[in-house]
C-alpha positions in Angstrom: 282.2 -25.1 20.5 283.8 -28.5 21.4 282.1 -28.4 24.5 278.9 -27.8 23.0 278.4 -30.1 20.5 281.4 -33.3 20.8 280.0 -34.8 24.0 276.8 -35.4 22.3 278.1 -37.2 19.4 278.7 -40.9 20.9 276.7 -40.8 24.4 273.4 -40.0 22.5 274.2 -42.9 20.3 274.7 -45.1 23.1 271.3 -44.0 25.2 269.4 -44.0 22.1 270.9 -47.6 21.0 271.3 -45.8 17.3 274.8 -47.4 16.9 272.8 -50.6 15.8 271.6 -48.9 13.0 275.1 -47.9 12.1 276.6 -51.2 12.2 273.2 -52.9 9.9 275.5 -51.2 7.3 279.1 -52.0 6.4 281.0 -49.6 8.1 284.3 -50.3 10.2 284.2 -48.9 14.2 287.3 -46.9 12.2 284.6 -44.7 9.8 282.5 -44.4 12.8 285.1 -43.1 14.6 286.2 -41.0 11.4 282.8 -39.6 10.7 282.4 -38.4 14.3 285.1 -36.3 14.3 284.4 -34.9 10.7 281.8 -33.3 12.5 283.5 -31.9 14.9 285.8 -30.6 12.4 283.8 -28.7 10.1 282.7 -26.7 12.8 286.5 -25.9 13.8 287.6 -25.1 10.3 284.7 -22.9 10.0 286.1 -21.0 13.1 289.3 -21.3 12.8 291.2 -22.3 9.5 288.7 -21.0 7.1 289.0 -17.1 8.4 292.6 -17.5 8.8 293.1 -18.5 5.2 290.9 -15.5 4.0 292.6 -13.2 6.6 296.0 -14.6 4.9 294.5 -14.1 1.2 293.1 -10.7 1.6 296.4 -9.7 3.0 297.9 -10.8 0.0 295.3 -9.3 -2.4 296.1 -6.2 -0.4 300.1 -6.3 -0.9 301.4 -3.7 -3.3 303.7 -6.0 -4.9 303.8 -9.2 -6.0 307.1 -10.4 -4.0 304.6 -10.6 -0.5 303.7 -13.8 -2.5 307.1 -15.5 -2.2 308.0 -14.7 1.6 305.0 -15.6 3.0 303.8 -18.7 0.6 304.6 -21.1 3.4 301.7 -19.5 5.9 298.7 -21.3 4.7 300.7 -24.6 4.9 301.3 -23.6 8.6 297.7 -22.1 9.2 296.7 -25.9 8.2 299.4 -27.4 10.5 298.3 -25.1 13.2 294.8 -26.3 12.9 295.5 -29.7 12.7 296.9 -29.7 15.9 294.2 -28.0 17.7 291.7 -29.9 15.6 292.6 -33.5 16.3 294.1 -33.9 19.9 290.9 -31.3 21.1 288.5 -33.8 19.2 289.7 -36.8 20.1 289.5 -36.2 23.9 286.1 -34.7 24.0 285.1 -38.0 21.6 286.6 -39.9 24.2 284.8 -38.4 26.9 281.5 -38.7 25.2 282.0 -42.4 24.5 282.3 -43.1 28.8 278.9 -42.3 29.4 275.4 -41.9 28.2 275.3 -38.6 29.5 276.0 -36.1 27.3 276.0 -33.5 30.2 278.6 -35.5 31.9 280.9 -35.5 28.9 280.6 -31.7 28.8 280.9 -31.4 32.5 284.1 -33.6 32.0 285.1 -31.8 28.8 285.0 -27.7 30.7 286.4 -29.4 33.9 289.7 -30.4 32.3 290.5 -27.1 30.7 289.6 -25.0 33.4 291.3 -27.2 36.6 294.2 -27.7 34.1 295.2 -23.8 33.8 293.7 -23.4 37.7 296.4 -26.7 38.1 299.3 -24.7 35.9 298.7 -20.9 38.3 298.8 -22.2 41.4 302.1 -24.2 41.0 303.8 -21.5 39.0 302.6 -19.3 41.6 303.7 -22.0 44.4 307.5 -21.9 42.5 307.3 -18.5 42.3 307.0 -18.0 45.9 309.6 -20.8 46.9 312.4 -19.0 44.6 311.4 -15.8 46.4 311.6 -16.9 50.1 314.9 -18.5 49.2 316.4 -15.3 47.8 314.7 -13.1 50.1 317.6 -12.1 52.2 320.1 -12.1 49.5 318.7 -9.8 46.8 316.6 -6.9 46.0 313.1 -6.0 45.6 313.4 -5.8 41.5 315.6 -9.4 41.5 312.8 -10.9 43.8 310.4 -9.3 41.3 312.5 -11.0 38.7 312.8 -14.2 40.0 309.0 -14.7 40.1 308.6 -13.9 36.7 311.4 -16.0 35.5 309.3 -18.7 37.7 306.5 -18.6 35.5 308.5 -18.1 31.8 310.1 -21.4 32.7 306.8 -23.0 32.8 307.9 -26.0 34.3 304.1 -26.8 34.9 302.7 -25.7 31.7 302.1 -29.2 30.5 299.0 -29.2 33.3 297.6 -26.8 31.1 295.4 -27.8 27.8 295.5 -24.3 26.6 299.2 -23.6 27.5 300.7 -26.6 26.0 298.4 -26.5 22.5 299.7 -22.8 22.7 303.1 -23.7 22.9 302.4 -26.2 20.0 301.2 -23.9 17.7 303.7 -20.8 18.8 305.9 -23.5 17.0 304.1 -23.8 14.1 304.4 -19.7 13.3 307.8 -19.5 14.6 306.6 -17.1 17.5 309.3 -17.3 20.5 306.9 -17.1 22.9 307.0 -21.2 24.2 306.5 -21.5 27.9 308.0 -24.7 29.4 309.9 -27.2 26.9 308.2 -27.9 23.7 309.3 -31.6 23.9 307.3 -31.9 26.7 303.9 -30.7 24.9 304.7 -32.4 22.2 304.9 -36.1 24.2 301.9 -35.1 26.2 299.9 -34.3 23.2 300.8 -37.5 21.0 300.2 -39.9 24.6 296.5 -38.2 25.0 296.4 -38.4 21.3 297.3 -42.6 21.3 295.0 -43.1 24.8 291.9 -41.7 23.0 292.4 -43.7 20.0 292.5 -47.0 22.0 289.7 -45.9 24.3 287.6 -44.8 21.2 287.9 -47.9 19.3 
């Protein structure tokens, strides 16, 4: 949905001049910025938080006794939190993408291209690891510790942060208290907030 409808947002403003018309009004490159992504996400809340909050409430309409109410109050907040953090760092790179060109088929090209090389990017070296911890254990262990040690490759996700998917994943796993991070959460975190601050200077 990002993909679809973000990289038109700024280029067609740009090829069609239209941000003139903006600016005749009194409006801040900040609100422009602003109303953009609002855009952007209502769409996402409509796919994402809006059904999770109903999913949460029915579940709750459904418990047979009040008490559900006090051990799971805290999920909305973290349905929110979980949102927020695919919302914002997802919209604020595909903005940025739209506002290098006037192309708005070049954004999306740009937009697919980073999510799909990144977890091509993320296989292939925990793959690569994988193979390196096998040939250097090759001789010394079994067949089911080789085995292991290829899957312990790729839980230790040394290379998730190549990976869009993998390190919002990681993110949110966080968020539900799900112990399912792969590589160091730090990591995503610091990757996240450092895309986050580049598209905010690029954008404005």
């Amino acid at each position: 949905v990002i993909g679809m409808i973000a990289p038109k947002l700024i280029s067609r403003d740009m090829k069609n001049r239209a941000f003139l018309l903006y600016y005749s009004r009194p409006i801040s490159p900040w609100q422009y910025v602003l109303g953009k992504c609002a855009i952007v996400w209502a769409f996402l809340a409509g796919l994402t938080t809006l059904p999770a909050l109903m999913l949460s409430l029915l579940g709750l309409s459904l418990s047979p006794d009040i008490s559900v109410f006090f051990v799971t109050w805290q999920l909305p907040f973290k349905i929110l939190l979980a949102s927020v953090i695919l919302c914002v760092p997802t919209t604020l790179f595909a903005l940025t993408l739209s506002s290098l060109t006037r192309e708005s088929r070049l954004a999306s090209f740009g937009w697919f291209a980073v999510w799909i090389m990144g977890s091509i990017a993320y296989t292939i070296m925990t793959i690569v690891e994988g193979i390196i911890r096998l040939q250097e254990q090759q001789n010394a262990v079994s067949n089911d510790q080789q085995a292991m040690a290829f899957v312990e490759a790729g839980l230790a996700g040394r290379w998730a942060w190549l990976s869009p998917m993998q390190t919002l994943e990681n993110m949110q796993s966080w968020v539900f208290g799900i112990d399912k991070q792969i590589g160091s959460l730090n990591v995503s975190f610091l990757m996240v907030s450092l895309i986050c601050v580049g598209c905010l200077i690029i954008l404005r």
